[in-house]
N, C-alpha and C positions, 0 to 999 in steps of 0.2 A: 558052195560058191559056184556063180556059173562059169563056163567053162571060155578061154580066152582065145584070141587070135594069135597066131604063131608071131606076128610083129606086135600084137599089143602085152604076150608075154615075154617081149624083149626088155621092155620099157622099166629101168629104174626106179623105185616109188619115189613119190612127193608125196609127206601127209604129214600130219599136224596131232599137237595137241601143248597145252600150257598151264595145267594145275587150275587148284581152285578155293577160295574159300566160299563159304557155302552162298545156295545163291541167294539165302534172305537177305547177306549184308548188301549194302549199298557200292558203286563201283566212287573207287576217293574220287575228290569233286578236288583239278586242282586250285592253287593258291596263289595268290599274287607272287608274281614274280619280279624281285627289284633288278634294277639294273646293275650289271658284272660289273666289280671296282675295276679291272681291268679293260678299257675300251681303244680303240684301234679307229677313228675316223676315214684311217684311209683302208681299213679292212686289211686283217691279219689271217694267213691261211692255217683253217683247221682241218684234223684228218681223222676222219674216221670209214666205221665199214657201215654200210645198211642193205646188209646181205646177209643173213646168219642162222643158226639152227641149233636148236641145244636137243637135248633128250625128249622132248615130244614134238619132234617131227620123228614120223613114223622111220624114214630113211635113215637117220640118225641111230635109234632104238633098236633096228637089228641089227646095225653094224656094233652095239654093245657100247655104244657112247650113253652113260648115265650124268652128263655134265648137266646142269640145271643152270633156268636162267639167270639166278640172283646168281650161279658162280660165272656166266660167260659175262655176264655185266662187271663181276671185280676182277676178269681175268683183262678183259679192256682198261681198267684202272691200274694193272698192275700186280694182279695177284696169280700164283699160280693154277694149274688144273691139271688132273690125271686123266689118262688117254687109256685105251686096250690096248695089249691084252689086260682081260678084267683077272683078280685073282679071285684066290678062292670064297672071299666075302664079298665077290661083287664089285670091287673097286679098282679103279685105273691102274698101272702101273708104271706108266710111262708118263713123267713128270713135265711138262710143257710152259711157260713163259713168257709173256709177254714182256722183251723190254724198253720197250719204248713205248708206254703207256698211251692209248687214243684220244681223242678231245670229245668223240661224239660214236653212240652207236643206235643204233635201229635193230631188236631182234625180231627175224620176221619170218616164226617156224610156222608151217604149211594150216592154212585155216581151215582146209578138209581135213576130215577125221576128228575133229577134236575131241567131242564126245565118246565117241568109240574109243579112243587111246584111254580117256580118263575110265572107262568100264575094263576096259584090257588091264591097266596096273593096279586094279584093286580089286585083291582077294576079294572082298566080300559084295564083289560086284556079282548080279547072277548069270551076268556075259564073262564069268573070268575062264571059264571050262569051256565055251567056244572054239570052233577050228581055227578063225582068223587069229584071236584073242595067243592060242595054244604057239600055232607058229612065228607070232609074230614076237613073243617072250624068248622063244627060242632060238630067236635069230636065221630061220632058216629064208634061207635067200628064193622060197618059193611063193612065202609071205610078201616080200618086195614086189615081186612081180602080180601077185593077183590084186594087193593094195593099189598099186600104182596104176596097174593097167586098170582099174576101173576107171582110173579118171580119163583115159583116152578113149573111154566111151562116147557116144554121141549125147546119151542121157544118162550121166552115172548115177548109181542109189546105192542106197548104205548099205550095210551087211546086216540082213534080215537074223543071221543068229546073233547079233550083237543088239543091236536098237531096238529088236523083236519082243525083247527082255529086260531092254536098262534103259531107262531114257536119255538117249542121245543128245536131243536138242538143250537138256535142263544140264545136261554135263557141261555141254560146251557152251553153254550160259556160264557157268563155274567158272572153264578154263579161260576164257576171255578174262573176264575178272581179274583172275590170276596175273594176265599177261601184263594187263592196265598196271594191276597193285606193285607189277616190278618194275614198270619203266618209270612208275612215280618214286617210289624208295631209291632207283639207284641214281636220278636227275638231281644232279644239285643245284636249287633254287635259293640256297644265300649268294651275297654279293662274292662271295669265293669264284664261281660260276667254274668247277675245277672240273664237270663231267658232265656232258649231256646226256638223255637217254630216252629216246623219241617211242614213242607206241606204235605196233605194225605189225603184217601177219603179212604171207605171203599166199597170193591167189592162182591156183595151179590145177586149171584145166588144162590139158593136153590131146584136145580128142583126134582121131587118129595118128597116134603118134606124135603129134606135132607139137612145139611148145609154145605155149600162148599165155605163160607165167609174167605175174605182175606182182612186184615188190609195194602192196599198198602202207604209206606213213604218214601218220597225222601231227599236228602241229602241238597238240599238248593233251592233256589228259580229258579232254572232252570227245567222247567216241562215240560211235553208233550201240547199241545195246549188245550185239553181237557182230561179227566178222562176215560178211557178204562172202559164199564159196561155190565152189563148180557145183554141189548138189540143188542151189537156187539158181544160178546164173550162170550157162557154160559158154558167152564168150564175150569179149572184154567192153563191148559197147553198153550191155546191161548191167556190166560191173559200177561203168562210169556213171548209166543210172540211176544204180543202186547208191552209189557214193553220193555222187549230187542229192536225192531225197533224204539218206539218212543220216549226213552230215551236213554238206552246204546249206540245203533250205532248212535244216532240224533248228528249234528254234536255240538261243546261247544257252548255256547255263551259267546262273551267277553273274550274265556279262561275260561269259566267255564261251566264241563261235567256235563251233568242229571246222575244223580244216586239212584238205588233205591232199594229196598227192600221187600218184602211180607214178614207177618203173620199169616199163620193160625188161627184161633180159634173157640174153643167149637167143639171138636174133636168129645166131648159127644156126642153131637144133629146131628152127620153125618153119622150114618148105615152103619158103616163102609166104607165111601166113598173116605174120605179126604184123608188118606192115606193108597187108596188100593197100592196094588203096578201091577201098570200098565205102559205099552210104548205104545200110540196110534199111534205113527209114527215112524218107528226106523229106516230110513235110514242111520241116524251116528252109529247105534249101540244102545243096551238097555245099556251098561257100559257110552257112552256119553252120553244120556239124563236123567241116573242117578245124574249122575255128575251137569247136567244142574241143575235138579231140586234142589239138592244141594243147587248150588248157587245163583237163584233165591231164596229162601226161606231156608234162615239160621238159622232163630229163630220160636219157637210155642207157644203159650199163652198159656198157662197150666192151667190157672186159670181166672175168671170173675166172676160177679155178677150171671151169668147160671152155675155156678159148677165148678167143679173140673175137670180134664182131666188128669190127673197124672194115675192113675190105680184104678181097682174096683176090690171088693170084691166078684163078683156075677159071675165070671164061673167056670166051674165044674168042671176042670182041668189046675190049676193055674201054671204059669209056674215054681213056687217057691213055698214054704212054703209060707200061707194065711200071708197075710199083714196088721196087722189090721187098720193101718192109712190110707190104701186105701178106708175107709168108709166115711173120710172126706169131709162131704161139698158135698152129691149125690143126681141129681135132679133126678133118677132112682132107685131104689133098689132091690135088691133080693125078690123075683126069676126073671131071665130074659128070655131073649127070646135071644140065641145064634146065631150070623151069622152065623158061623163057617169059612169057606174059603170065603162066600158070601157077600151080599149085602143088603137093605133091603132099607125102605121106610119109612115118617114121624113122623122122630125123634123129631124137632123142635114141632111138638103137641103131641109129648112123646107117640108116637107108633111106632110100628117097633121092631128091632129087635137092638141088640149091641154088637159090633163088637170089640175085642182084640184089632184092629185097629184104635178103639176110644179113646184109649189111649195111652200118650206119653211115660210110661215105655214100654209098648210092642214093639210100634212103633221103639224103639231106636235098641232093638232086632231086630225087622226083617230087620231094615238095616244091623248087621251084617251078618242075613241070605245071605240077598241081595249081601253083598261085597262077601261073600264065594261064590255064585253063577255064580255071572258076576263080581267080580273084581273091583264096584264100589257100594258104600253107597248113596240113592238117599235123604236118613234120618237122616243127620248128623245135627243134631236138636240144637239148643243154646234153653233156657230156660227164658221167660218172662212173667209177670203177667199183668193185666190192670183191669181198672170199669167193662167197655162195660155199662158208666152212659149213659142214654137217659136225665138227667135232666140238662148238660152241665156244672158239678159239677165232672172233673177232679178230682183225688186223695181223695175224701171225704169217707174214708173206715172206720171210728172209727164207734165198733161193738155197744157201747151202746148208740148213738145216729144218727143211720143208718135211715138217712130220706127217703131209697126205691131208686128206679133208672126208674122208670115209671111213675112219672109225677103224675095226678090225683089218678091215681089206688092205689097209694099208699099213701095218702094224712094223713091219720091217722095210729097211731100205731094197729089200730084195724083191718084198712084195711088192712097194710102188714102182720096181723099173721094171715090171713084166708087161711084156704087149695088152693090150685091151682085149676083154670080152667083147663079147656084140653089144654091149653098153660101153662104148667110147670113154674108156680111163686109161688108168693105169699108167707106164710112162708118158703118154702124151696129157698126160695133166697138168696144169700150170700153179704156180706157187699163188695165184689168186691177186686181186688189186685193192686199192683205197679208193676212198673219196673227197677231194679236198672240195673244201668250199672258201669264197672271201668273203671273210663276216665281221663285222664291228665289234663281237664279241660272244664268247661261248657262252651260248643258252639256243632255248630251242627257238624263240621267235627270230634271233639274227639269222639263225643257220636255215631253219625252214623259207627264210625271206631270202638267203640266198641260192637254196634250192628254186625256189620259184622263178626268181629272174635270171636264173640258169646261171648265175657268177659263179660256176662249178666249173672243176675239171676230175678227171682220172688218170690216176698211175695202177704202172702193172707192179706195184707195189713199192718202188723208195719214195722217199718224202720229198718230191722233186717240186720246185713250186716254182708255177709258172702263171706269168701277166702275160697280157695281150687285151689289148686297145686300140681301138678304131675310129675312121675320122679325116675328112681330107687337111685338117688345119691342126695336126700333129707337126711338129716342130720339127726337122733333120737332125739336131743336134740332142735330141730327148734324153738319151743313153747316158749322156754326160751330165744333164742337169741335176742339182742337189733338191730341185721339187718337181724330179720327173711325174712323180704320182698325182701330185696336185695339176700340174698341166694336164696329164693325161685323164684325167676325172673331165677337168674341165674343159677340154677341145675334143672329146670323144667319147667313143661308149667302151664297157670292158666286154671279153666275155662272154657272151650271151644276151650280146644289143642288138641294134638293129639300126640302119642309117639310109636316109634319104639322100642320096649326093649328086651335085652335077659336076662333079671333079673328080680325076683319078682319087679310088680310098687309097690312104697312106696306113700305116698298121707299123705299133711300138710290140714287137716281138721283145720277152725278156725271160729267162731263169734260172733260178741258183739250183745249183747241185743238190744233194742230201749228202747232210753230212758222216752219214752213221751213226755208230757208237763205237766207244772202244773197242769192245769185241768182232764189231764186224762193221769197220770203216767205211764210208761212202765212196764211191767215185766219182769223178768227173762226168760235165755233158761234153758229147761227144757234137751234135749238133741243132738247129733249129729249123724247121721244116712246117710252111703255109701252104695247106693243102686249101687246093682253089676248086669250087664248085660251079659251073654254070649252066646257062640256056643259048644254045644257039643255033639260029634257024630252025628252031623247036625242039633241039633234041639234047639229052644233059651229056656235060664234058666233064670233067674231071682234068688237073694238074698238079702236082708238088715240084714248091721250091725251094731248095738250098739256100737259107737265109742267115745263115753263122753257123760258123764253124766247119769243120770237115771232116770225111770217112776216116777213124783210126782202129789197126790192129787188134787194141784189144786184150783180152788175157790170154795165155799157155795154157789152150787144157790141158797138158801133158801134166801141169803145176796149179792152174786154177788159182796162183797167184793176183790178187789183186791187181789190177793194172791203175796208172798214176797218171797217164796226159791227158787225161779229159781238164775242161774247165770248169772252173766253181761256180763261173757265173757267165751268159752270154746275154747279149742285149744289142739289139739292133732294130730299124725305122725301116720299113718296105713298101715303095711305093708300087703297085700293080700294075707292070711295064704292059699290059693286054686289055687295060681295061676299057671296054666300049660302053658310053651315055646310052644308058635307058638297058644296062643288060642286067638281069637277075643275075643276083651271084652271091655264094655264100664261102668264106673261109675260117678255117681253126687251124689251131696253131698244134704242132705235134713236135715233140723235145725228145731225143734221144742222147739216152747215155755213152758210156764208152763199153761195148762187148764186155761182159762177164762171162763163166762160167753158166750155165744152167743148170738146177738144182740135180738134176740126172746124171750130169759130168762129174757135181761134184761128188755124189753118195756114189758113183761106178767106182772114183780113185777111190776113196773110203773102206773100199774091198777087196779081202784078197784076192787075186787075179782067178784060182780058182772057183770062186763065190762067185762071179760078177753073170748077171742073168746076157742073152743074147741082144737085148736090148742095147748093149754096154757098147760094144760095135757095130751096129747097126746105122750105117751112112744117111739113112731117113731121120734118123734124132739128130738136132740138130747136138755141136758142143758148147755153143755160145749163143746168148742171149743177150741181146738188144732191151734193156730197160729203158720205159718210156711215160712218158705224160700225152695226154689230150684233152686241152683248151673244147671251152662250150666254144659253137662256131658264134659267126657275128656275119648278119645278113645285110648285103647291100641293094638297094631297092633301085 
């Protein structure tokens, strides 16, 4: 192997791989889909993750997580899984659960490597006695690093002793296959409609350091023949390329079109790279391949297991009044190192510099800069959370029994509250988020269509569900009405609209708590919060307002007792006491609960005093956590 850069052998892998039946057979073709007995006119919120990784992704596989994807698909349904430490036959030992079963998942393990992973687990492969093959069985964390850091090459290539020998490309012909034949077995297409299970891999170039990973998912079992990856394509314009030719234009099968989608995520870890605002080829124009980018990439993951991406508290010239909930949940913190207009380099081993553009308030901003520019928004952003679990334990977020998302490394409560290596983990990881959507009903075509028109939001993981509707000819009195939702459809847009207005917009902020479950009860919302984006005299502003409710206390970390005065429900109509005719502006709604525990707090009490790592008192971890929801914004013209 050749030899790596002292920052690109910082870097964490990202790699892939997903089994196979052989490649004669054909990939299933799928099948009409009836309509769910269950339907919802005015759309019912579903929650799932489409963020996930089972045993072949390579980052998974040496942390010793053997979970497979037909079991992370029934562990989302309900079923259990074993976690490491592995015993002596190889299998988990630590028993995990999902008990709030999800509506909808997307697994979406690393599309590099595949073929190489499927030559590495098979004995009778003639890459099995390879060096990569040898350490990557073994779990040595040196394997992570030369895996991984390939892909933060400029130009990455495969590993000459693996594909040298076994063919690469016809494995991961296989493993695709694979991927397909499980998200069609575990989707269920009678009118039950009891479990989604969408197709999707994740595209994870990172060259220098930086992350430029995209959650690709398509609408139903009609796909490209293989997975578009950093080895053909290392950065995300020829991704979108690649998607447009071998999906969008490919012709249907059966009457049924490929359709598909990108997600950004962990804006944090990309030195301002994800969304510079760049046009590398502009024959149609930079206003047409704003546009494009658009719609290739409708929604952004705001939130994961690696941190927050909403907005930080750490530059020195905010574009608003300081925000104090932009501190939530930060794998970086003050003082930083400012891009400014530029660029930087490995973020993913938390060096470098960060970037305004690492964040999706900003981000939202500078597309309106963008539209006042050229006339088009390349950043018209929908809003969605996920794990990004390596342990194939979809939706598993509950804070005080947060078993890690790293397989071995995290095997004990003692291991996960240890300071970070130079790969940014360890206690500052977070228990990961969902994804709700508002959909007429669970199946792929309602949820993919409300993926699309961004009628999404994300939580940093309760099942908090939250409306928001826009519109100057919303009613005062909405909150009260018995067909608030019917009014609100009908005098406005939800979510992820868009409005033309010569009148102050008016905005129906609303949402219920989560309820829990027996075992581990809900709390209250604590309050409701319109984060306002603008342009003025050319340059973007930022504000949040206090729209219901108020700052409460919270729980005893001494006790970590559940706390009780939040609300079950808050609903309130907000007219935009600032708003100037003919000014670009964009806002989303952001829902905070009532202060919990943080899952750190709670596995510290958990321990005898003499056990408890230094992490345990440590004034930089926070004790309490702010659980939250974030509304797709909704754009005023």
């Amino acid at each position: 192997m050749r030899a790596l850069s002292p920052v690109v052998g910082a870097l964490l892998a990202v790699v892939v791989f997903v089994g196979c039946p052989s490649a004669s057979e054909p990939v299933p073709e799928p099948t009409p889909v009836p309509a769910c007995a269950e339907q919802s006119p005015l759309r019912r919120a579903l929650f799932g993750d489409t963020h996930v990784h089972t045993r072949w992704s390579f980052d998974a596989y040496v942390q010793d997580v053997r979970v497979t994807p037909a079991e992370a698909l029934a562990f989302a349904q309900g079923a259990p899984v074993r976690l490491p430490p592995l015993d002596s036959e190889g299998v988990g030992t630590r028993e995990v659960r999902l008990e709030r079963p999800l509506d909808f998942v997307a697994l979406t393990d690393h599309a590099e490597y595949l073929g190489e992973m499927a030559a590495c687990l098979d004995p009778e492969s003639p890459a099995w006695d390879a060096e990569p093959c040898v350490a990557m069985r073994a779990g040595d964390v040196s394997a992570t690093y030369a895996w991984g850091g390939n892909l933060t090459e400029a130009e990455p290539v495969r590993f000459p002793e693996v594909c040298g020998v076994d063919d690469c490309a016809g494995l991961a012909r296989d493993g695709w296959a694979r991927t397909i034949a499980e998200a069609e077995a575990a989707d269920d297409a009678t009118e039950a409609c009891a479990f989604t299970a969408f197709v999707g891999y994740e595209f994870s170039c990172s060259t220098d350091v930086s992350n430029a990973h995209r959650n690709v998912i398509f609408r139903n079992g009609v796909v490209p023949a293989l997975p578009t990856t950093c080895f053909e394509e290392t950065d995300p314009w020829a991704l979108w390329r690649a998607l447009e030719r071998d999906c969008l234009d490919a012709p249907p099968v059966d009457g049924v079109q490929c359709d598909v989608l990108a997600i950004p995520h962990n804006s944090n870890w990309s030195n301002g790279r994800m969304f510079a605002v760049e046009y590398p080829f502009a024959p149609e124009g930079e206003a047409a391949l704003a546009e494009y980018r658009a719609a290739m990439e409708p929604l952004v993951e705001i939130y994961q297991h690696k941190g927050d991406s909403e907005c930080s508290p750490g530059f020195a010239s905010p574009l608003g009044a300081v925000d104090e909930e932009c501190d939530f949940e930060k794998l970086r913190r003050p003082p930083i190192n400012d891009c400014g207009e530029g660029t930087g380099a490995g973020a993913m081993a938390g060096l470098g510099c960060l970037s305004r553009r690492d964040f999706v308030r900003d981000v939202l901003v500078e597309g309106l800069l963008e539209e006042e520019r050229i006339g088009a928004n390349p950043f018209r952003l929908g809003i969605v959370a996920a794990t990004d679990t390596h342990n194939g334990t979809p939706g598993l977020v509950d804070e005080p029994t947060f078993p890690g998302h790293t397989g071995r490394e995290e095997q004990t409560a003692v291991d996960r509250l240890q300071p970070p290596p130079l790969i940014p983990g360890g206690v500052l990881m977070s228990g990961g988020g969902l994804t709700g959507v508002w959909a007429t009903e669970n199946s792929r075509d309602a949820i993919f269509e409300a993926m699309r028109r961004r009628e999404a939001f994300g939580t940093s993981g309760p099942r908090i569900q939250p409306r928001f509707f826009g519109g100057s000819a919303l009613p005062e009195g909405l909150c009260e009405a018995p067909d608030m939702l019917d009014q609100a459809y009908a005098a406005g847009v939800p979510m992820g609209g868009e409005l033309d207005l010569d009148a102050a917009p008016r905005f129906l902020a609303a949402a219920l708590a989560d309820a829990g479950t027996d075992a581990l009860p809900g709390v209250g919302l604590e309050r409701l919060q319109i984060v306002k984006g603008w342009v003025e005299d050319g340059q973007g502003r930022t504000a949040v307002f206090d729209v219901a409710g108020a700052p409460l206390p919270g729980a005893d970390p001494a006790t970590c007792e559940r706390p009780s005065d939040g609300a079950t429900s808050l609903c309130t109509v907000w007219t935009d006491p600032d708003w100037v005719p003919g000014q670009r502006a964009v806002y989303y709604l952001r829902v905070l609960e009532e202060p919990t525990c943080r899952w750190s707090t709670a596995q510290c009490l958990g321990l005898p005093p003499e056990e408890r790592p230094a992490s345990c008192s440590d004034p930089a971890i926070p004790d309490l956590v702010r659980e939250r929801a974030w509304t797709s914004p909704i754009w005023v013209e």
